[in-house]
C-alpha positions in Angstrom: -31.4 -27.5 -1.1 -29.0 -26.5 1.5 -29.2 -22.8 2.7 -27.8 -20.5 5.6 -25.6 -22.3 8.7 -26.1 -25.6 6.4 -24.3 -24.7 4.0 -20.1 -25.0 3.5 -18.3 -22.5 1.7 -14.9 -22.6 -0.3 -13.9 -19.0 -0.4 -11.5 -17.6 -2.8 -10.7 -14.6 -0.2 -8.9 -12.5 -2.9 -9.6 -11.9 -6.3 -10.6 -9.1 -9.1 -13.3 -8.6 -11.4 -12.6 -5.6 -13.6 -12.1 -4.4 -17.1 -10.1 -2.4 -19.3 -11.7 1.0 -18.3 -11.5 0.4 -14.7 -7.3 0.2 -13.8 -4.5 3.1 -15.2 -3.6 1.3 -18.3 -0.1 2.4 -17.9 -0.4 0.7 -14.9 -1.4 -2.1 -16.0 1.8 -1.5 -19.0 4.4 -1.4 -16.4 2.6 -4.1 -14.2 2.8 -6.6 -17.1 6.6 -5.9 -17.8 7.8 -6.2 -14.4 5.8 -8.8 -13.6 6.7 -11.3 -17.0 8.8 -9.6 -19.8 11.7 -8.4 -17.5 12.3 -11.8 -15.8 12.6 -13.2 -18.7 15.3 -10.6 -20.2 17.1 -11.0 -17.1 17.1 -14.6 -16.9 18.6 -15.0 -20.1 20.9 -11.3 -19.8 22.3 -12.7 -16.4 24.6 -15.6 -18.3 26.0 -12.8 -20.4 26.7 -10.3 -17.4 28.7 -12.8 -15.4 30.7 -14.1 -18.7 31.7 -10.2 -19.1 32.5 -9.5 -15.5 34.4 -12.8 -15.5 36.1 -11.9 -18.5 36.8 -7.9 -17.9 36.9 -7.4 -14.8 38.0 -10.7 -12.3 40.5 -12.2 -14.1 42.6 -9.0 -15.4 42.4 -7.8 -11.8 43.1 -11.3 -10.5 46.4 -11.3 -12.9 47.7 -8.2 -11.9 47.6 -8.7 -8.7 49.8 -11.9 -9.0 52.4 -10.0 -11.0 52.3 -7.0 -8.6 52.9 -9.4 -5.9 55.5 -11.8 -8.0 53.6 -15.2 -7.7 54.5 -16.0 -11.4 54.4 -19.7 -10.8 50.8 -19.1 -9.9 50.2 -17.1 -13.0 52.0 -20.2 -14.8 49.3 -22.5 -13.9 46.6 -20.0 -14.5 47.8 -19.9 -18.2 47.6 -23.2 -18.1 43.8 -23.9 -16.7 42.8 -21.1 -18.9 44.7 -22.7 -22.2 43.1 -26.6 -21.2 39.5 -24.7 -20.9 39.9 -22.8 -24.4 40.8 -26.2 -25.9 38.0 -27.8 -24.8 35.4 -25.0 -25.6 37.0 -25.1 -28.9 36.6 -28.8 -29.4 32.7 -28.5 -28.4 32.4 -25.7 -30.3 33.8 -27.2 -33.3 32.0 -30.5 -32.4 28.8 -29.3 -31.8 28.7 -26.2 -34.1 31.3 -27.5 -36.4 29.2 -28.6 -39.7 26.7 -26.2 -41.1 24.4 -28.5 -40.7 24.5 -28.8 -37.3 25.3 -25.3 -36.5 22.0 -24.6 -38.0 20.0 -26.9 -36.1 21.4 -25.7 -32.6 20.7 -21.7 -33.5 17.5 -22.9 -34.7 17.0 -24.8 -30.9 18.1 -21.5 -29.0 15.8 -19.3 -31.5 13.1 -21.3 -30.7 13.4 -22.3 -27.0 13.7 -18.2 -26.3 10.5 -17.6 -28.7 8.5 -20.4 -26.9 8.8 -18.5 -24.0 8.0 -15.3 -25.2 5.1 -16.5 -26.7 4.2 -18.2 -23.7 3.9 -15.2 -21.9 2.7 -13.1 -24.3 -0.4 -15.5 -24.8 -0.7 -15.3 -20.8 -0.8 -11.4 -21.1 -3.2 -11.7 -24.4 -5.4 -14.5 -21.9 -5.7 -11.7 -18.9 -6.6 -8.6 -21.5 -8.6 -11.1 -23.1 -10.7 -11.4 -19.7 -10.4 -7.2 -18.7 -12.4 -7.1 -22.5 -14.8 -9.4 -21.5 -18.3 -7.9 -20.0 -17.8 -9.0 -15.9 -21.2 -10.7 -15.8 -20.1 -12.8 -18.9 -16.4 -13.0 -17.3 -18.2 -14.9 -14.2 -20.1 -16.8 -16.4 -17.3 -18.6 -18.2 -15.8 -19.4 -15.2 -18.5 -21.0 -13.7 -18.3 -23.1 -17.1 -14.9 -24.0 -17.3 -15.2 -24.9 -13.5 -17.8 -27.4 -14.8 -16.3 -29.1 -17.6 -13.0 -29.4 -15.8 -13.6 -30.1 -12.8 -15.9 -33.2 -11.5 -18.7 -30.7 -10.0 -22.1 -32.2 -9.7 -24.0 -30.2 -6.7 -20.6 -29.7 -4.7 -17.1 -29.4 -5.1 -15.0 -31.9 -3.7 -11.3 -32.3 -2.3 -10.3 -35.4 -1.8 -7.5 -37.0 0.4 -6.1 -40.1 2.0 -9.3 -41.9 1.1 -11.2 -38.6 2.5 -12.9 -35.6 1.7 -14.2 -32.4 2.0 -17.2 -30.8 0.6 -18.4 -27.2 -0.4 -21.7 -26.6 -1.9 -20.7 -23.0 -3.5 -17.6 -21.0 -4.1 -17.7 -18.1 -2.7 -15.5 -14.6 -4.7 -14.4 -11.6 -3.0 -13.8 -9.2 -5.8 -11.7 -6.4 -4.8 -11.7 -2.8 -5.6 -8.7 -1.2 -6.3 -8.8 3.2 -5.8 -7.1 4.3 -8.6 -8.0 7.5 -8.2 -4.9 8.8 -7.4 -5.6 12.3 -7.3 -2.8 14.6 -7.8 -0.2 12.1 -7.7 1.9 9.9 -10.1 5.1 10.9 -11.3 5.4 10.6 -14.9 7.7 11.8 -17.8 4.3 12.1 -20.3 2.7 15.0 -21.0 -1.0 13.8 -20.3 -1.1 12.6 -16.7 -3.6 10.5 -15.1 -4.9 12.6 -12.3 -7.5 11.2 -10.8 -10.0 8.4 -11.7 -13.0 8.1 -10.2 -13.9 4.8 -8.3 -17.8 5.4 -9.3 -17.4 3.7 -12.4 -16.0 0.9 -11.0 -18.1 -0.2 -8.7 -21.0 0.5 -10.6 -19.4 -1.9 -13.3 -18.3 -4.5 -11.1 -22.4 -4.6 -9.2 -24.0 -4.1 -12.7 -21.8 -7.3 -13.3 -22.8 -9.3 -10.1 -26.3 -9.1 -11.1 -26.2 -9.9 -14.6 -24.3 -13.5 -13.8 -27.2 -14.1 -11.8 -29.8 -13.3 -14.0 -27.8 -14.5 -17.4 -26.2 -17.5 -16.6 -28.9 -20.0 -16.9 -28.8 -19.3 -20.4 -25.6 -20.4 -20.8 -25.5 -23.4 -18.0 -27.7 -25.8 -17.9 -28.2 -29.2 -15.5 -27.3 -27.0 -13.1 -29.8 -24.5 -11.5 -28.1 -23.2 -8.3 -25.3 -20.8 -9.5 -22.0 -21.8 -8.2 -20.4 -18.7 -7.0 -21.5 -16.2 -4.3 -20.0 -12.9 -5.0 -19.6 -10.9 -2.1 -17.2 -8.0 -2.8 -14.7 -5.6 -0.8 -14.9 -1.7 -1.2 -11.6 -0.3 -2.4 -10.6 2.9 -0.5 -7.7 5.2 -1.0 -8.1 8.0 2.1 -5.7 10.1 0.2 -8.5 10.7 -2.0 -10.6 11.8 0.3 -10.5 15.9 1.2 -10.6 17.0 4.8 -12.8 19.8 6.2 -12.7 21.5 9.6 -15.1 20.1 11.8 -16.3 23.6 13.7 -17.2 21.9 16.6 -14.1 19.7 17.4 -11.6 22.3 15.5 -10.6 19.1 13.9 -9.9 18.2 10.5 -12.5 15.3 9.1 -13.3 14.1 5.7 -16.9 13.9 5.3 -17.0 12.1 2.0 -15.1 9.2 4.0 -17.4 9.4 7.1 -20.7 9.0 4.4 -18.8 6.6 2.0 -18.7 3.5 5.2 -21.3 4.9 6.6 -23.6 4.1 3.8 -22.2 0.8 3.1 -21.1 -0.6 6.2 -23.1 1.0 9.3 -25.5 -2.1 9.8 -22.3 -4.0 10.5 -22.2 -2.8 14.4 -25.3 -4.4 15.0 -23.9 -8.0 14.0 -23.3 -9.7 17.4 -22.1 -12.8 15.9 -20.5 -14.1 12.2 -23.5 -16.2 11.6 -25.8 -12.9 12.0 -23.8 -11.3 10.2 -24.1 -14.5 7.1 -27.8 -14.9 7.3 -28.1 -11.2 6.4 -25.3 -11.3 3.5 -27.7 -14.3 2.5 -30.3 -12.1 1.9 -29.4 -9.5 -0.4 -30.9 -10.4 -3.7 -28.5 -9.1 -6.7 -31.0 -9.9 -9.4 -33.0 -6.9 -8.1 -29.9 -4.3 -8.2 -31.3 -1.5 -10.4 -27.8 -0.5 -12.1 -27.5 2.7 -9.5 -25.4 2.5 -6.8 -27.2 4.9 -5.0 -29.8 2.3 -4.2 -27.0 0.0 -2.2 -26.7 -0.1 1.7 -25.1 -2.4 4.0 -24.3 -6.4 3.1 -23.4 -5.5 -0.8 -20.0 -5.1 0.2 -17.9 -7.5 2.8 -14.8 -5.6 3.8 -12.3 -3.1 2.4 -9.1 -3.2 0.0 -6.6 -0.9 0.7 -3.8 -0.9 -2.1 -0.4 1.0 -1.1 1.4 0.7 -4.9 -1.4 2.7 -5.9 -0.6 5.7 -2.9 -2.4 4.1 0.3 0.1 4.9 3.0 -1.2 3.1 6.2 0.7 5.3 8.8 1.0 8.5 7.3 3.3 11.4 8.4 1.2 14.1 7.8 -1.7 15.0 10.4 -4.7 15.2 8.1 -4.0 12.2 6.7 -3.2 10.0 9.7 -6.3 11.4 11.0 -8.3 9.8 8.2 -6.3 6.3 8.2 -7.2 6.3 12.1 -10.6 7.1 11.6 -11.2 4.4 9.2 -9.0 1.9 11.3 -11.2 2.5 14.2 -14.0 2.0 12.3 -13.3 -1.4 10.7 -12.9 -2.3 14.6 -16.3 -0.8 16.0 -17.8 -2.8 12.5 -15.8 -5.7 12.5 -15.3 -4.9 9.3 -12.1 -7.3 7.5 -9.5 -5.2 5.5 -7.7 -6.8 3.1 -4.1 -5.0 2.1 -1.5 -5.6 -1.1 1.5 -7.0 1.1 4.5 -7.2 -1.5 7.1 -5.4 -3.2 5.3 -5.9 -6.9 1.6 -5.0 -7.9 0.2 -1.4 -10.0 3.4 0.5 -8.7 2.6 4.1 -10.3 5.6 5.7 -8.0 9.1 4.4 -6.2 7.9 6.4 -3.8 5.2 4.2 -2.6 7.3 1.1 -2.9 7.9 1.0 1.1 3.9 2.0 1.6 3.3 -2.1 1.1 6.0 -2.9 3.8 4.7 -5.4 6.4 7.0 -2.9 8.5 4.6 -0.1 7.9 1.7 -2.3 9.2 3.4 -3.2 12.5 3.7 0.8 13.3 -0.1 0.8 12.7 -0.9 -2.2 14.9 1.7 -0.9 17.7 0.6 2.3 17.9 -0.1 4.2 21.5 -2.3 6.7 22.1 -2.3 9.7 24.9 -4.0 6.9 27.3 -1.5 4.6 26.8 -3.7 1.9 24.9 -3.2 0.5 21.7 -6.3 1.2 19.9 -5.5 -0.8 16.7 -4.4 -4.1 17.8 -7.7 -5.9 17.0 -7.8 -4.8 13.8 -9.1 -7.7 11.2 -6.3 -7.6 9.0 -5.1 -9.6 5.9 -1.6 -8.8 4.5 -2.3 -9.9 1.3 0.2 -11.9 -0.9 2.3 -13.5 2.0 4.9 -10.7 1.7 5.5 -12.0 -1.8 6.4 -15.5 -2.7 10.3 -13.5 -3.7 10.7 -11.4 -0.8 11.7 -13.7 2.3 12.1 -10.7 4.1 8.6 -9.5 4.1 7.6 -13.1 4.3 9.3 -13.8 7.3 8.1 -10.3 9.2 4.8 -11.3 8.0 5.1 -14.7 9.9 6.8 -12.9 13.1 3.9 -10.9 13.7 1.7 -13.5 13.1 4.0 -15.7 15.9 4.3 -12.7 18.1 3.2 -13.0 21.6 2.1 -10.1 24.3 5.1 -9.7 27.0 2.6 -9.9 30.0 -0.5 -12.4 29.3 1.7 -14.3 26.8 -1.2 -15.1 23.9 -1.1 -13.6 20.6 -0.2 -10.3 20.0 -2.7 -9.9 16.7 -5.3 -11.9 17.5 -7.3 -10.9 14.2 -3.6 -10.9 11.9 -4.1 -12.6 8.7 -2.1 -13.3 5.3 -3.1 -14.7 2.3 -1.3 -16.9 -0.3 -2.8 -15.5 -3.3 -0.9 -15.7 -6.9 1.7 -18.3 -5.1 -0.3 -21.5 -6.7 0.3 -20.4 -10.4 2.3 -23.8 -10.4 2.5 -27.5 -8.5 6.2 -25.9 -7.1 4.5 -22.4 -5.6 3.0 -25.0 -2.5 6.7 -27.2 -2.1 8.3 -23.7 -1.4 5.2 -22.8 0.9 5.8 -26.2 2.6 9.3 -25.5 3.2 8.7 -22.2 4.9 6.5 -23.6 7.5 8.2 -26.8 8.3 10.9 -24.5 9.6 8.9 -23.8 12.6 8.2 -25.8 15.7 5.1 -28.0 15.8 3.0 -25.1 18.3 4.4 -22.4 15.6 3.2 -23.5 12.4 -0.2 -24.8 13.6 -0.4 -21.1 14.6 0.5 -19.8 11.0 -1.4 -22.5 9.1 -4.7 -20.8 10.9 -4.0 -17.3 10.1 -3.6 -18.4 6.5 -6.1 -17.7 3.7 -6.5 -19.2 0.1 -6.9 -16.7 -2.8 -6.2 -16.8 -6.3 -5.4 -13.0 -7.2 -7.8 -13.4 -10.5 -7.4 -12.4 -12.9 -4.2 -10.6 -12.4 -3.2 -14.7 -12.4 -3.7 -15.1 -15.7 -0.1 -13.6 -16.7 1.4 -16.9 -15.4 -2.1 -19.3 -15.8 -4.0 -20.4 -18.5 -7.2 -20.3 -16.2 -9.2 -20.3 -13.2 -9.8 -23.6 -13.0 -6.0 -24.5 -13.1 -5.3 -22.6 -10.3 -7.9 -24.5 -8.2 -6.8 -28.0 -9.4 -3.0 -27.2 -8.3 -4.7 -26.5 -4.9 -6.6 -29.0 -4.4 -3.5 -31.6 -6.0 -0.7 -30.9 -3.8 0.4 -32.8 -1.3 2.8 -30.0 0.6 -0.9 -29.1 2.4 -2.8 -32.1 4.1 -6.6 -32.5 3.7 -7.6 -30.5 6.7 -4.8 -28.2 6.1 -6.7 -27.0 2.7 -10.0 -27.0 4.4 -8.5 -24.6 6.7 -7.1 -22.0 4.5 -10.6 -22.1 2.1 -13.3 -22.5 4.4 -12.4 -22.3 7.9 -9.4 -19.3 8.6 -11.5 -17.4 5.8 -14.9 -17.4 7.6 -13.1 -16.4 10.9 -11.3 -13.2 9.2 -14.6 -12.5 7.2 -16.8 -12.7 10.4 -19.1 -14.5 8.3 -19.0 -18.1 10.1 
């Protein structure tokens, strides 16, 4: 058996392992709308708003304006146009809708091409509560089995292209944690409030869950001996919900909690001279012995952080304190090479407008151009991943996203952010999510979009995915089928780009 630098990796650098307890179920209410029930209203709403504005608002205005400005022979012909297409709306009408018969059959059509879709979504939503339900260890296990039966898996997985392919001997998950503590914030209309929720739980779920795939899924999978994930997850962190103290011997404000909570977790990291160190030691932490207490967990259980803005991260603060504690963690991740992964577009577990902007690609590039007192600009090797791509919607954010990626230093002319990444996770819920991709990046030179293909990361955003997939294994096989990304392309974004933002290869 393969192990250590012999081994090749597909990584799935962004996904979620939680359950029902763990997220603000309101949340997760006004996640679900948004996200699948109001597109669908408006898709169907929009028809009707443009025949009313058409029909109240244009054409009156349109008509008075002729007569106020006597061009009645204009008016003439607009009578006219407007009488011919009345006639022939009234001869479909009558021709289509005309017999009862008919007319039945057609309402029936409508009725039940509008309640395919709703159902279609609402057995998506049923699907991804399904999966919150489901114990985590269990959740990984079913995975791993629908991987097998669907996909031709016998010791590795395979992509295959042009009469070539690539190999990977394990999958390897980065769940991440979301903070939804939100302490003392939320702006809600209810009486009961979610104040805070502590992040203990969670994590103490999610590792309880780790080890029991490894120790339970033999029972359930057979033929097949070595499991086929490695789970490696990210610690979420909110700073907000970390209190400051006065430091009596600086006179500066620090939040101890924060300075313990990477300490405990992360410290062994600055003593990793290379990614392959830094691998070997991941290697050997042994999940099957994790004894349920959190407590008990050091360095190498956890792989990077996830910082969520929707849920009140704000990476460049205003206020002192917390600026403070957002460039104390920054500085950090640097000393540690530690990777931070960041929700990058305008949807997600919005609990308040006001931290729509806190997600802004904009708000990153303050963060990554900052100057301090000596003139240096302390954060510009931070390992970053703006998640999400900007947002397969917002071509904005998606094309900030890919100028910073592009940008180059005025002086030395290389790469700005030379550790800048962005992931494409929920944009392969179907075969046209990678055309639209495609399009995007053949838009750039040659020089330019080899540049953006390597500082791009595969993820599949499970199981928040499953409001517009059937499963995990459908999301892979639209990767690995589409022909918008070549062979070695794909390779790239799931083995190679990942391992050099994880420092782990």
């Amino acid at each position: 058996m393969k192990k250590g630098v012999d081994m090749r990796y597909f990584y799935d650098s962004h996904c979620h392992m939680m359950n029902l307890s763990h997220p603000n179920l309101s949340a997760i209410i006004k996640r679900i709308y948004n996200d699948s029930i109001k597109p669908l209203l408006l898709k169907y709403s929009v028809y009707l708003k443009a025949a009313l504005l058409l029909l109240l608002f244009v054409i009156p205005v349109v008509v008075i304006t002729l007569l106020l400005t006597g061009h009645f022979v204009v008016i003439k012909w607009i009578l006219y146009a407007v009488s011919l297409i009345a006639v022939i709306l009234f001869v479909f009408v009558v021709v289509k809708f005309g017999d009862k018969k008919k007319r039945e059959i057609e309402i029936s059509k409508i009725k039940s091409n509008l309640l395919d879709k709703v159902k279609e979504k609402l057995a998506n939503v049923m699907n991804l509560l399904a999966a919150m339900e489901t114990d985590i260890g269990d959740c990984l296990i079913q995975m791993e089995e629908e991987l097998r039966k669907k996909i031709p898996l016998n010791n590795v997985l395979v992509i295959s292209g042009n009469g070539e392919k690539k190999e990977y001997d394990k999958i390897v998950l980065t769940p991440l944690i979301m903070d939804f503590g939100l302490k003392d914030s939320g702006k809600t209309n209810l009486i009961y409030k979610v104040r805070w929720k502590p992040i203990v739980a969670q994590v103490e779920d999610l590792c309880i869950g780790i080890r029991d795939y490894y120790l339970y899924r033999d029972k359930y999978i057979t033929g097949h001996a070595e499991p086929l994930f490695q789970i490696i997850p990210f610690m979420g962190i909110n700073t907000q919900n970390y209190y400051s103290e006065k430091d009596n011997t600086t006179g500066k404000s620090i939040s101890v909690s924060l300075v313990q909570l990477l300490d405990k977790n992360f410290s062994e990291f600055k003593y990793d001279t290379s990614p392959q160190m830094r691998r070997k030691k991941i290697d050997a932490v042994n999940w099957r012995q994790f004894n349920g207490d959190i407590e008990s967990i050091g360095s190498y259980y956890f792989l990077g952080i996830k910082v969520y803005p929707p849920l009140g991260f704000d990476p460049w603060p205003e206020d002192d304190i917390e600026r403070a504690k957002v460039c104390y963690l920054y500085q950090y991740c640097i000393d540690h090479n530690i990777p931070i992964t960041a929700h990058c577009s305008p949807g997600g577990f919005l609990v308040d407008d006001d931290f729509k902007n806190f997600s802004s690609p904009y708000k990153w590039e303050q963060v990554l151009d900052y100057t301090d007192e000596k003139n240096n600009k302390p954060f510009e090797r931070l390992r970053l991943n703006l998640a999400h791509f900007g947002g397969a919607d917002s071509k904005v954010w998606r094309k900030k996203i890919a100028d910073m990626i592009l940008k180059k230093d005025t002086v030395s002319s290389k790469y700005k952010y030379e550790n800048l990444y962005t992931d494409i996770s929920y944009q392969g819920v179907d075969k046209k999510s990678y055309d639209a991709l495609k399009d995007l990046l053949d838009r750039y030179d040659s020089a330019e979009r080899a540049r953006l293909i390597e500082r791009l990361i595969f993820g599949s955003d499970f199981m928040i995915n499953l409001q517009d997939i059937n499963s995990y294994s459908q999301y892979l096989d639209f990767f690995f089928k589409t022909n918008a990304l070549t062979l070695e392309e794909k390779d790239m974004l799931c083995n190679k780009n990942a391992e050099r933002f994880l420092f782990v290869g």
